[in-house]
N, C-alpha and C positions, 0 to 999 in steps of 0.2 A: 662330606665328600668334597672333593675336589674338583671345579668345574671353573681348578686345584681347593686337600682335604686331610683333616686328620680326625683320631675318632679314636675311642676309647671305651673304658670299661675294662669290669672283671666279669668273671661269670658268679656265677650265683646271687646276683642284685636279690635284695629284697624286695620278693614279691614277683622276680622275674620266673622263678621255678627252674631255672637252666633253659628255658628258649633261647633263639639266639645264639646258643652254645656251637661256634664251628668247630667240624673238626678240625683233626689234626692237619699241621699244613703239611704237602706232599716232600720227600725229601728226595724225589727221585730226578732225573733229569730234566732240564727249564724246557719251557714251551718254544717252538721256534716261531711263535705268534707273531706278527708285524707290531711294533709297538705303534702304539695310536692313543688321542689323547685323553686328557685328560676328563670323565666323574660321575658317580652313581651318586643315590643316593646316602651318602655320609656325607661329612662339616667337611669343611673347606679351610684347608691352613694359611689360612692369611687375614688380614685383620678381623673384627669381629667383638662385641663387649657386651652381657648382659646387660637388661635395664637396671636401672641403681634401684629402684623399688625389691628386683628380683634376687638383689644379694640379700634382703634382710627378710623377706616373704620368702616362708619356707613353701617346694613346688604342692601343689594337689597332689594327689595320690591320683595315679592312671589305671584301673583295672587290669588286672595282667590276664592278658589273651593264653589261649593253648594251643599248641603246637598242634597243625595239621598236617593234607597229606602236601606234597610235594609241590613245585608250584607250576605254573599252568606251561613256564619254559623252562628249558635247562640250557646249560652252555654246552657250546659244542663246537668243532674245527669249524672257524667260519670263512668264507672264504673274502678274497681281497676286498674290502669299500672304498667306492672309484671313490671318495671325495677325503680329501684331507683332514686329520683327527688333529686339528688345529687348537692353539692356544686363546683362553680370552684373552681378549684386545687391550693389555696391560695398560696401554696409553689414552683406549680410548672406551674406561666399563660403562658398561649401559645395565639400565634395572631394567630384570626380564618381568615383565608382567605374568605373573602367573596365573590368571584369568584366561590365557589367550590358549590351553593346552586343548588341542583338536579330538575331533571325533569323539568325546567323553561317552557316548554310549556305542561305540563301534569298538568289536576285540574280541579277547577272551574276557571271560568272569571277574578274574582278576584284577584285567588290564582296565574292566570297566570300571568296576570299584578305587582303583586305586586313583583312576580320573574324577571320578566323582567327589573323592575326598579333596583335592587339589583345585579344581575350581570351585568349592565350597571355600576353601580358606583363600581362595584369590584375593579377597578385597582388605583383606585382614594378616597376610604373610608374614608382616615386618613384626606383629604379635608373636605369631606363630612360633618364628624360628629366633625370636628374644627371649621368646620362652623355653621353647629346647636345652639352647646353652644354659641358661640359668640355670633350668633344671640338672642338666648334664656338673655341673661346675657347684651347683649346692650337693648333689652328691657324689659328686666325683671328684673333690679339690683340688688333688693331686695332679689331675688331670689338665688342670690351666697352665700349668707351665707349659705345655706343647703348642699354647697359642699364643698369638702377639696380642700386646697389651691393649690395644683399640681393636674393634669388634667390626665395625662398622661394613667393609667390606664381604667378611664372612660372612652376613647372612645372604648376601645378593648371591654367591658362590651356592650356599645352601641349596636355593631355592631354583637353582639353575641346575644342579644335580639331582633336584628332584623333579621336574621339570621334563629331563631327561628322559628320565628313565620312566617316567610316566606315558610320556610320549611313545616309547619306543619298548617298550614293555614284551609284545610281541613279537619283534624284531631283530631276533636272537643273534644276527650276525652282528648289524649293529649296535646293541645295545653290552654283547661279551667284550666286543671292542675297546668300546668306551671304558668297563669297566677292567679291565687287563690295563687301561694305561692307567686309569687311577689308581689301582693298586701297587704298583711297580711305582709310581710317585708320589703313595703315599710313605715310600721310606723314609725320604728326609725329611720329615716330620716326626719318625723315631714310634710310628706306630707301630704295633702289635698286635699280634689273634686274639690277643686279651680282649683289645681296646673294643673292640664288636659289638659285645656282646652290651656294655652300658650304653653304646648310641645307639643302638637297638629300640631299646627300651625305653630311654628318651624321647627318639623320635615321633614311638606310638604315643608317649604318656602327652604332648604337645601335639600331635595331630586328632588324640580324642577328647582332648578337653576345648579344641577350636572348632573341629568339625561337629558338633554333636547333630547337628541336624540331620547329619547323612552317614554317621558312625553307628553300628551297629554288630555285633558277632561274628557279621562274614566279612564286614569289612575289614575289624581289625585283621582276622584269620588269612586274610587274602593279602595284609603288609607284612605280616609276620612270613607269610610262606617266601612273596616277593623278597624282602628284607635278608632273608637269613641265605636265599641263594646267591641275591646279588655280594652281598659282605664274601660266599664262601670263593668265589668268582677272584676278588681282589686279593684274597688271600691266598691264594692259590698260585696268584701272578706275582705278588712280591716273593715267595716263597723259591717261583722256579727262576727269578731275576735274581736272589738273593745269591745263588749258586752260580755266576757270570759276571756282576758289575757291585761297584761300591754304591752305599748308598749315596752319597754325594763326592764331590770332586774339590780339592779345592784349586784354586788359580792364581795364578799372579798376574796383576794389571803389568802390561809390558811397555805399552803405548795410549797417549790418549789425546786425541786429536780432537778441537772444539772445532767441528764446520763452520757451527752458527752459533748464535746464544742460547739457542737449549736444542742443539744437539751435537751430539759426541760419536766418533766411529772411534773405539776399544778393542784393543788386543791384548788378548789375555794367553796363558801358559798353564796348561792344566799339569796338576804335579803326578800324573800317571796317564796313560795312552786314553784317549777319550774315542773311543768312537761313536760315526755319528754318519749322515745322510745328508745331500744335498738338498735345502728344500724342508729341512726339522727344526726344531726352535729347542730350547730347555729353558731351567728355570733358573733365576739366582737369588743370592742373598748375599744383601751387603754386611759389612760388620757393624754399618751405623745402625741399622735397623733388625734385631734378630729375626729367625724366624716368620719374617715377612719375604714371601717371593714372588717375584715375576719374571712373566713369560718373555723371551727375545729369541729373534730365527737368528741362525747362523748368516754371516752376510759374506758367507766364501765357502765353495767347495772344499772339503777335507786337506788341508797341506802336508807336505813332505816332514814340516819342520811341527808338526803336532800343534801349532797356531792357531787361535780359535777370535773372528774378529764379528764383532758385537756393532748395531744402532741402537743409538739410545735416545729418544727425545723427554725431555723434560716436559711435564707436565703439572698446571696447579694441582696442589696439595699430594701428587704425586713421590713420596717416600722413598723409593726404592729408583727411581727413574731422575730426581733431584739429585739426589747422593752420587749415584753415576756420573753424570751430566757434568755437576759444579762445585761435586767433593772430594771424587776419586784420582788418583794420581799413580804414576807409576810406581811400583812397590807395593801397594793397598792388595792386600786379598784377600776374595770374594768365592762362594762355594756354589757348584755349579748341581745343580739335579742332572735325571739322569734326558736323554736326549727322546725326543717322540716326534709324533706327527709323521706323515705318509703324505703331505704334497711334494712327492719324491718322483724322479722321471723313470719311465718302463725304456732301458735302454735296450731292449728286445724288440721294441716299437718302430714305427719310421714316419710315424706321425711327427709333424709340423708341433712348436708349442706358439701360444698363444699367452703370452703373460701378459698382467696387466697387476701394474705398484704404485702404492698411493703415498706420500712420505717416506716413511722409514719402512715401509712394508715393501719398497725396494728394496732392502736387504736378501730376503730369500731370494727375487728374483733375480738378483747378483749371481747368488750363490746357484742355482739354474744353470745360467748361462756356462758357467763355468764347467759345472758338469759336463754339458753337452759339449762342451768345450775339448774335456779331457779325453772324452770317450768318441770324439773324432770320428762323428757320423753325419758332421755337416746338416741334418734337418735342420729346415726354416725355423728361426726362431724370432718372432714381432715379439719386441718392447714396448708396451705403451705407459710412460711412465708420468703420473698423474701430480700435481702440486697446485697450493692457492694462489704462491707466487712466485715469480722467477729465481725470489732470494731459498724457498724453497726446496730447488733441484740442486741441493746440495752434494749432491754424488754426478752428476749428469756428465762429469769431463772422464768421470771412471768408466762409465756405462759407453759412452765416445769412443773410449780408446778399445774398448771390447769390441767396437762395430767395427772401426777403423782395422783391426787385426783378425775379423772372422766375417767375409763375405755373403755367409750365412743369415746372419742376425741384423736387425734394422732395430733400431730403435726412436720413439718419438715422442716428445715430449709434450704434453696437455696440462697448460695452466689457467685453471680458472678462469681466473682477469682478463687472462688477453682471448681466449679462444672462442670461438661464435657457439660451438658444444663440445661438453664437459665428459671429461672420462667417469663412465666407462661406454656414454652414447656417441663417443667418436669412431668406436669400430664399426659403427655403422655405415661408417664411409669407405672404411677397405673390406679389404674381405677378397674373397668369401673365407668362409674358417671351416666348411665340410670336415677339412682333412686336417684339423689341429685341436688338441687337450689343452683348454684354459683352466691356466694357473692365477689366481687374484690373491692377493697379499695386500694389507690397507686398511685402514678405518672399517669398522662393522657396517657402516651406511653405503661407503663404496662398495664392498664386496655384495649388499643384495641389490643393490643396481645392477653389477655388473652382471651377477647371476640373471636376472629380470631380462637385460639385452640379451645376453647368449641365448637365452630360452627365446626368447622371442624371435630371433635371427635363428633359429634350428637347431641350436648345437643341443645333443642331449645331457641329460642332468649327470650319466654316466662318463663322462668328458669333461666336467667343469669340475675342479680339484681349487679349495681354498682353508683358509686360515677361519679363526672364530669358530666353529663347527659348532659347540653346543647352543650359543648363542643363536646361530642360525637356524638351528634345528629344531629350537622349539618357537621358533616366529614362526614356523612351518614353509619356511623356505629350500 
């Protein structure tokens, strides 16, 4: 999965008996779903490497479970989720502890067991899901060329799509969600309805050779049920996406601009009409690194001229955000996935926004302002835009001239070093925010701060719209 994912398989594994088996995917008209972001439980397309022991050690043999009835949710029209179906925080991944998944005996049957097996393998994860791939990859060879050559990242992804959907299990709107945007993203990955059915099986054969303590007939029965409707879920969604958009885009670097020493604002030229939303981010991939990609928000409302303009900060050992930053140049081109996330504005509203960007998670809220801009409804728009240091507020004379030209919008700038308190406990000083939808864009630590204030100061959870979503979701924020 993707939490971005790719995933594989034929049907008829030996030993699998055809579970796992989806059907056919629909060929009827696409879903008019909201796209949102990115992962269930399937691998994550982005780094990721078996253990070197695991190429030469042929995997255990996994008992193979039997298909039961149905599973304890279905998907179904769900209706809008106030908070943003956000990308991980490409610049800034954090390891999700997978010990911390809530409530483990509160839910349905299912939802219990399938927690149960999850914080069984808490302490033990990076085993778990080294063992997966390997297993995945000793029988499935073929199957490795759809990953990038280092591993390492994929399993955090993994574990975060499982994670997920553990958590949210019974939570049928947000959980369809989730899985409709990883489906729909997992095309440029070049997955298939094939692919399902061996990381299926996988999955179980590494979760019951780790879990044993708390694996047992219903448990497995209760991931096969889970398992086989989340997979039909995704399938479903690439299926009704495949009939409206490419699976990827490519672009041409047009401009690249070095603000600072590791960061770059990039405009690029998609070579077909790319639509997309104020406030959504996509994925890319450079040509120095295949098959490796990360997230970035758009850092401008939609243009006239189909111009698509990118922040990029550099980060240690950062691949795909190095390459950008201090290798890319104009003429270089790069393939864009397809667009997601829903920190998007209800211009049917007359609420006030509340943004608040930390870095380069000032981009989205550029691209905001702009919106609100075009659609010429004059709501109050607060800026609080956040850095460690002055040399930091690398956009700050951009965001300037936005206030400077819309009497509406204030914006203000909170740096670390100099200020007596730190965004996002500065709003505490204005206000009130009753009447305004907080937008957070920013490092994963500022967004649960900033969320921790809002809630604390009143604003409901239904109101606060941010970026990182699975990440946050399963810290039970």
């Amino acid at each position: 999965m993707d939490a971005p994912t790719t995933t594989s398989g034929e049907n008829g594994i030996s030993g699998g008996g055809g579970w796992f088996t989806p059907r056919k995917a629909p060929a009827g008209p696409p879903s008019d779903a909201e796209h949102t972001t990115h992962e269930g439980p399937l691998p994550a397309n982005a780094p990721t490497s078996p253990p070197a022991d695991a190429r030469t050690r042929p995997p255990a043999e996994e008992p193979a479970p039997q298909p039961s009835h149905a599973p304890s949710w279905q998907p179904a029209d769900r209706p809008e989720h106030p908070h943003a179906q956000q990308p991980v925080d490409a610049q800034d991944p954090q390891r999700v502890p997978v010990q911390r998944v809530a409530a483990v005996e509160e839910g349905s049957p299912d939802a219990i067991l399938i927690r149960r097996t999850m914080a069984e393998i808490g302490s033990i994860a990076d085993k778990v899901t080294s063992y997966f791939y390997a297993l995945l990859f000793v029988r499935h060879p073929e199957l490795r060329v759809l990953f990038p050559p280092a591993m390492d990242t994929q399993r955090d992804r993994l574990l975060k799509a499982l994670l997920t959907a553990a958590e949210h299990l019974d939570n049928t709107p947000v959980l369809v969600d989730y899985l409709q945007n990883l489906g729909r993203g997992h095309r440029k990955y070049g997955t298939r309805t094939e692919h399902y059915p061996a990381v299926g099986e996988c999955l179980i054969g590494a979760l019951s050779r780790y879990a044993g303590n708390v694996w047992d007939p219903e448990t497995e029965a209760a991931w096969v049920r889970a398992y086989t409707t989340i997979s039909q879920v995704m399938i479903d969604s690439a299926a009704a996406d495949e009939l409206r958009s490419p699976a990827w885009w490519h672009a041409e670097i047009v401009t690249h601009d070095l603000r600072t020493p590791d960061v770059a604002i990039l405009t690029i030229r998609p070579d077909q009409p790319y639509p997309f939303l104020a406030g959504q981010y996509t994925s890319v991939e450079t040509p120095w690194w295949p098959r490796v990609w990360r997230h970035y928000s758009f850092a401008s409302a939609p243009r006239s001229d189909g111009l698509l303009t990118f922040h990029v900060k550099a980060v240690p050992a950062g691949w795909v955000s190095n390459a950008l930053v201090h290798r890319a140049r104009p003429g270089d081109v790069v393939r864009l996935g397809p667009p997601t996330g829903s920190m998007t504005v209800d211009h049917t509203a007359d609420s006030g926004l509340l943004c608040l960007g930390g870095g380069t998670g000032i981009a989205p809220i550029k691209a905001l302002v702009e919106d609100v801009a075009e659609h010429g409804a004059r709501r109050p728009v607060e800026v609080f835009y956040g850095a460690r240091t002055g040399d930091d507020l690398y956009d700050i004379h951009t965001m300037l001239r936005l206030q400077q030209s819309h009497p509406w919008l204030a914006v203000r700038a909170v740096i670390d070093q100099q200020a007596h308190v730190q965004l996002p406990d500065a709003l505490r000083d204005y206000g009130p925010w009753n009447e305004y939808d907080a937008y957070l864009s920013g490092p994963p630590g500022m967004i649960r701060s900033g969320i921790h204030t809002l809630r604390d100061i009143g604003m409901p959870s239904s109101r606060i719209r941010h970026d990182a979503v699975e990440e946050l979701l399963v810290t039970g924020i």
